[in-house]
C-alpha positions as CSV (number, residue, x, y, z in Angstrom):
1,X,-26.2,34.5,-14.6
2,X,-25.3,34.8,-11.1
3,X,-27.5,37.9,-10.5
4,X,-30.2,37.0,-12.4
5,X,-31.0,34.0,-10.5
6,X,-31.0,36.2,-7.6
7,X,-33.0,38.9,-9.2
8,X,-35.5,36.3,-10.2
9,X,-35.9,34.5,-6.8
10,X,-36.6,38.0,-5.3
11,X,-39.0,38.5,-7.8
12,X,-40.8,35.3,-7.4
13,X,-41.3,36.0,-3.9
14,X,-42.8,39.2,-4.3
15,X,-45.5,37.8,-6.9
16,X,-45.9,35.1,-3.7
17,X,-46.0,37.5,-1.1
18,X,-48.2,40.0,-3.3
19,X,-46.2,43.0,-1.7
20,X,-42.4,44.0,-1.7
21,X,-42.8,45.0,2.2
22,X,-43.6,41.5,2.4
23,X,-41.1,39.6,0.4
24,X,-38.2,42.3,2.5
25,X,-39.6,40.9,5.6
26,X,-39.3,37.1,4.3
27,X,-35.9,37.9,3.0
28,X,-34.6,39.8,6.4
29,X,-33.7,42.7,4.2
30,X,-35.0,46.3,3.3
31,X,-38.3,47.0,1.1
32,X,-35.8,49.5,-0.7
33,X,-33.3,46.7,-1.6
34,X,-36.6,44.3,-3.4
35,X,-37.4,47.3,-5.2
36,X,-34.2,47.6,-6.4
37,X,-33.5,44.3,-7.3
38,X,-37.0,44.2,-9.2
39,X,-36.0,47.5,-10.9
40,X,-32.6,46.0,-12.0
41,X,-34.1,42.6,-13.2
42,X,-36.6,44.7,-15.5
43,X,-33.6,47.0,-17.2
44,X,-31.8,44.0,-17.9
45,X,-34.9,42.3,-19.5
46,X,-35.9,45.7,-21.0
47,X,-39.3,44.5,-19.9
48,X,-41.7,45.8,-17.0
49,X,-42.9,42.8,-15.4
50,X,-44.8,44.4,-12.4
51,X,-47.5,47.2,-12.4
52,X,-47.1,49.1,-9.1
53,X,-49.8,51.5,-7.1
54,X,-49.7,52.5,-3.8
55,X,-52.8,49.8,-3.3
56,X,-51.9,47.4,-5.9
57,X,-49.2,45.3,-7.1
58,X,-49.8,43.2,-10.3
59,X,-48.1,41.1,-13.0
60,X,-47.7,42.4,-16.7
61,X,-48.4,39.8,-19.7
62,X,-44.2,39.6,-19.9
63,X,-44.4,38.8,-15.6
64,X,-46.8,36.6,-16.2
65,X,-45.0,35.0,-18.7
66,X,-41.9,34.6,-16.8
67,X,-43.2,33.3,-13.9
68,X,-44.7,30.2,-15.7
69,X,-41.1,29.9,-17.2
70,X,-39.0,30.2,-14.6
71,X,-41.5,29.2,-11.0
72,X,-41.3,25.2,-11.6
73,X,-37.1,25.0,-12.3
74,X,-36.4,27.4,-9.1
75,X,-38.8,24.9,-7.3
76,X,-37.5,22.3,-8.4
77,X,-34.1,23.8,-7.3
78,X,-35.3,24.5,-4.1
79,X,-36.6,21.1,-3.4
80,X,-33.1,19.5,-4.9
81,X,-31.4,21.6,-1.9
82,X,-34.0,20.4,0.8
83,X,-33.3,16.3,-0.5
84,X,-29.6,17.3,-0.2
85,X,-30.0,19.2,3.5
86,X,-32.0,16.2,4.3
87,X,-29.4,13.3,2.8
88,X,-26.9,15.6,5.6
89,X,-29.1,15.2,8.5
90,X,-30.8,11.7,7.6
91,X,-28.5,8.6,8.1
92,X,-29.2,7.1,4.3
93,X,-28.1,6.5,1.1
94,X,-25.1,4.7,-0.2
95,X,-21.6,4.7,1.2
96,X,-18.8,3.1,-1.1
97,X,-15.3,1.9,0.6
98,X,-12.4,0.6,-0.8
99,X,-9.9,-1.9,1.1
100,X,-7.9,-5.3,1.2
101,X,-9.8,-8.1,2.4
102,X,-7.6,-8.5,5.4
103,X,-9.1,-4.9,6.2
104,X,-12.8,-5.7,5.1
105,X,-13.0,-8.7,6.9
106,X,-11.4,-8.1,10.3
107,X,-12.0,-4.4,10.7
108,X,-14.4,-3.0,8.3
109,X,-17.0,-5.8,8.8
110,X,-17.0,-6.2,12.5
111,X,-17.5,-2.6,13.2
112,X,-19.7,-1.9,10.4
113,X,-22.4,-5.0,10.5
114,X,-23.8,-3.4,13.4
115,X,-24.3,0.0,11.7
116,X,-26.3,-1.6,9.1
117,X,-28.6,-3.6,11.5
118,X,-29.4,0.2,13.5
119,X,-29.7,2.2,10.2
120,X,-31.5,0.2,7.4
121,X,-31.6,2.9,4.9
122,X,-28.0,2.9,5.1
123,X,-26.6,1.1,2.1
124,X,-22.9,-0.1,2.4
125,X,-20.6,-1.3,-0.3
126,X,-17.1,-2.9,0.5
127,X,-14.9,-3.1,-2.3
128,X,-11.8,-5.6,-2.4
129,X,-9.1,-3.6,-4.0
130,X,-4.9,-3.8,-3.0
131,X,-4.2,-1.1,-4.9
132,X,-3.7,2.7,-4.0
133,X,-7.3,3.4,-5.8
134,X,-8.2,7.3,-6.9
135,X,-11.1,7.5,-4.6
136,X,-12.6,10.5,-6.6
137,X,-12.1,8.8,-9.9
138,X,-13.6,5.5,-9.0
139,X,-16.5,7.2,-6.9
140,X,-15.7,5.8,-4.2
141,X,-16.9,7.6,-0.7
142,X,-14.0,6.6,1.1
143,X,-10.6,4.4,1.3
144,X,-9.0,2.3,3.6
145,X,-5.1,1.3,3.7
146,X,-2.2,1.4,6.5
147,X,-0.7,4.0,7.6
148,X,2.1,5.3,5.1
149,X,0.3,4.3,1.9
150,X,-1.7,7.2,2.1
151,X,-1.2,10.8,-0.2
152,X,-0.7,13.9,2.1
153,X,-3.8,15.6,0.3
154,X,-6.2,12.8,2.0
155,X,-7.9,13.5,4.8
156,X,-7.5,10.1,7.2
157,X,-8.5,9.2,10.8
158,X,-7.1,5.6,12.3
159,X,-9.7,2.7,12.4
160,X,-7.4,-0.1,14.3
161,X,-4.3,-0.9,15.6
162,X,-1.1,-2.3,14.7
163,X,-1.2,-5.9,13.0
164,X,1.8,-7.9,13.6
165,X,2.1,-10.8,10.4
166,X,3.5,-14.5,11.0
167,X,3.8,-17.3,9.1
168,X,2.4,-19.8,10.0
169,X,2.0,-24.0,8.8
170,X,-0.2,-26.9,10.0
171,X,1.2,-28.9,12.4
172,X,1.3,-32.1,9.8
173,X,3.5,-30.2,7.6
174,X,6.1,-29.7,10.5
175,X,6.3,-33.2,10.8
176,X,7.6,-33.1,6.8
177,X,9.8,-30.2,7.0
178,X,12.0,-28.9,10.2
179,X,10.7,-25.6,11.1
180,X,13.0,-22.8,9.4
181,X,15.6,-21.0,11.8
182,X,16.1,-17.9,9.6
183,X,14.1,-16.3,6.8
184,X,16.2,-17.6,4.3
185,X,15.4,-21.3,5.1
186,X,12.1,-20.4,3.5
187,X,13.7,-20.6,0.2
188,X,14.0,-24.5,0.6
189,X,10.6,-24.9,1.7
190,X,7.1,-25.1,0.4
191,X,5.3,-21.6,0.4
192,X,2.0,-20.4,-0.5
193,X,2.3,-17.3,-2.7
194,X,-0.4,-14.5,-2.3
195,X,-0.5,-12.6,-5.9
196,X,-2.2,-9.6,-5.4
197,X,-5.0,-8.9,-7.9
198,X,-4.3,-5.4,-8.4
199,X,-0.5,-5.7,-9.1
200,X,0.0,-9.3,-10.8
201,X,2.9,-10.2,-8.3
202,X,3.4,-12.0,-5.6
203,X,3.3,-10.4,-2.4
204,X,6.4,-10.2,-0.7
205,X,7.6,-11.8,2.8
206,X,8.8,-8.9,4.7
207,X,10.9,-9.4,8.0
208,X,13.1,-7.5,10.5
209,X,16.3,-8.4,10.7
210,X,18.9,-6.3,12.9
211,X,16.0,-3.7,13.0
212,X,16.5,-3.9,8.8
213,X,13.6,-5.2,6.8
214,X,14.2,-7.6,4.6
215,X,12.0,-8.8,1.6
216,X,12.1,-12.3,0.5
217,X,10.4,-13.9,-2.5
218,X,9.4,-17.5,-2.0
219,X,8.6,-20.4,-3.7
220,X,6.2,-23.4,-4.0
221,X,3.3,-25.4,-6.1
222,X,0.1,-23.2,-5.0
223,X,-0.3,-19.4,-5.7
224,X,-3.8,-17.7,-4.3
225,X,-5.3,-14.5,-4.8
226,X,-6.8,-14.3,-1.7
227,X,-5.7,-14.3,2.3
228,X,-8.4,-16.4,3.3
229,X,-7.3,-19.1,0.7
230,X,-4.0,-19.2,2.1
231,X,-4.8,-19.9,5.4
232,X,-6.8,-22.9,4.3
233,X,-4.5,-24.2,2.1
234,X,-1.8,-23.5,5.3
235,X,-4.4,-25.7,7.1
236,X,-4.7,-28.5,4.3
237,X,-0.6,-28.6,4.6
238,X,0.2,-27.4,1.2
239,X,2.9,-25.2,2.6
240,X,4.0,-22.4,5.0
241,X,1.9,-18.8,4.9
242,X,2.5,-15.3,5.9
243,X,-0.3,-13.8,7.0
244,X,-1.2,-11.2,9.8
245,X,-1.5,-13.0,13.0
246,X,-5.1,-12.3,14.4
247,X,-6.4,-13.8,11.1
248,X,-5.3,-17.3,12.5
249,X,-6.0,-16.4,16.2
250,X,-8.5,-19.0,16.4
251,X,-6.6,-22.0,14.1
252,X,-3.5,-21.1,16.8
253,X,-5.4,-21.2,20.2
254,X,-7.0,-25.2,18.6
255,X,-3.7,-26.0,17.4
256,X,-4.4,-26.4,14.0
257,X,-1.5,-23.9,12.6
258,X,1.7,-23.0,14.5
259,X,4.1,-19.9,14.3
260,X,7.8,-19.8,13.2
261,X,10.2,-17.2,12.9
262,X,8.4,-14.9,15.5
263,X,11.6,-13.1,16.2
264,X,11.4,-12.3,12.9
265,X,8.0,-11.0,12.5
266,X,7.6,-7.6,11.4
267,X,4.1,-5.5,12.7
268,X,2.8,-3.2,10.2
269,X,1.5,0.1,11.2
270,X,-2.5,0.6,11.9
271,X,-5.3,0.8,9.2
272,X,-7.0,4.3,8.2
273,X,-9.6,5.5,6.3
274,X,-9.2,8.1,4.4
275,X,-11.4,10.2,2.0
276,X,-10.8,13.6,0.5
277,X,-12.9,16.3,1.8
278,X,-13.1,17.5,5.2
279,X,-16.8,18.7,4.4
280,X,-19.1,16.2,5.7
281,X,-21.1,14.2,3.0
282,X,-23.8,12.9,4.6
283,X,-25.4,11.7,7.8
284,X,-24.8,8.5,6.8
285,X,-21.0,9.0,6.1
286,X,-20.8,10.6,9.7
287,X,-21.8,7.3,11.0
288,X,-19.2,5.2,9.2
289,X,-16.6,6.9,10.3
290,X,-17.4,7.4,13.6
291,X,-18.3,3.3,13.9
292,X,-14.6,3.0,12.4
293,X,-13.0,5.2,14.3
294,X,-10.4,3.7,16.2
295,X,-10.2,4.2,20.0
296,X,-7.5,3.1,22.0
């Protein structure tokens, strides 16, 4: 199949050029080698598709024939590959990620929202997902999750630094409750519980203790699937939160949430994105990453 697509091609350009010097010369190859490869297409079909003089070169009823058969699918071929070259060099089309909100909302988002307002044929689709998602399975163009999540096989480039967590409460609820000493004082508090969607649990509290980490499972009335609701129900009082610090940088500076335990706070290593091919996809994928990537 192989060869008789390249057989064909050859041929169709001779019938173009109306000469096999020609079609060699188009081809950057010898007028010998399109003879041949005319000569081997016609054994093969046991038909002879092309009279030949010394003045004249033209089409049998079986060339004829085949050139109406095969001339619009090796177009269309040909103009599939030029849509593809151009999807390489043109910043368009759609680019599907994959990441936890905390990552969509304070990295992905702030690098990203100026892409879209310079390239409006780029389309952009961010994904909530805290699971390790299949990338290739789901169809998605790319991934993003911290460093140490990600298989060896994946290709992954850093897109922000570390992120220290906290938790924090409202400064009404520290006038209920004494602000805990140790981790385990959170046991005997009120806690917001963050169940991730993907998994069905509740995420843990993780913090370093005598350069150990330490997990701890709290407890409390509210349970939220999402970061955001957690820092407003932290705001509304309903309990102490552990989320990564910048989230609250603003609600801290006003005064509106406090830290405790920062001794205890762990920081998690950086974000990446990550994606499976080295093989650049598109223009428009060059652009995301390079908007993501993370410069020190």
């Amino acid at each position: 199949m192989r060869e008789n697509l390249t057989d064909l091609v050859t041929f169709l350009s001779v019938v173009k050029e109306g000469s096999f010097t020609k079609a060699a010369a188009k081809a950057g190859t010898s007028q010998s080698a399109v003879s041949q490869t005319v000569s081997n297409l016609e054994q093969r079909l046991k038909l002879k598709l092309l009279n030949r003089t010394t003045r004249s070169l033209t089409l049998t009823e079986a060339g004829e024939k085949l050139v109406a058969l095969i001339n619009p699918a090796i177009e269309d071929i040909s103009t599939g590959l030029e849509q593809l070259i151009n999807l390489r060099d043109t910043p368009a089309g759609t680019i599907r990620i994959s990441a936890d909100e905390y990552a969509i909302q304070q990295v992905l988002w702030p690098k990203l929202a100026p892409v879209l307002k310079n390239y409006p044929d780029i389309k952009l689709e961010l994904i909530t997902d805290y699971g390790l998602v299949d990338i290739a399975k789901e169809r998605f163009d790319a991934g993003v999750r911290r460093g140490g999540l990600i298989a060896k096989d994946m290709i992954a480039i850093p897109i922000s630094a570390e992120h220290q967590m906290a938790v924090i409460a409202s400064t009404e609820l520290l006038k209920q409750y004494s602000a805990p000493a140790q981790p385990a004082d959170l046991l005997q508090l009120p806690c917001i519980n963050l169940q991730l969607p993907t998994h069905g649990d509740n995420f843990p509290w993780v913090f370093k203790i005598a350069d150990h980490e330490h997990k701890i499972r709290v407890k409390g009335q509210l349970v939220v699937n999402g970061i955001n609701q957690a820092v407003q129900a932290a705001l509304d009082g309903y309990g102490f939160a552990y989320v990564p610090r910048t989230l609250v940088t603003t609600q801290l500076q006003q005064q509106k949430l406090v830290t405790v335990l920062d001794h205890y706070a762990i920081t998690y290593p950086g974000y990446y994105l990550y994606y499976t091919s080295r093989l650049q996809s598109s223009a428009a994928f060059s652009i995301i990453v390079n908007a993501l990537r993370y410069r020190r």
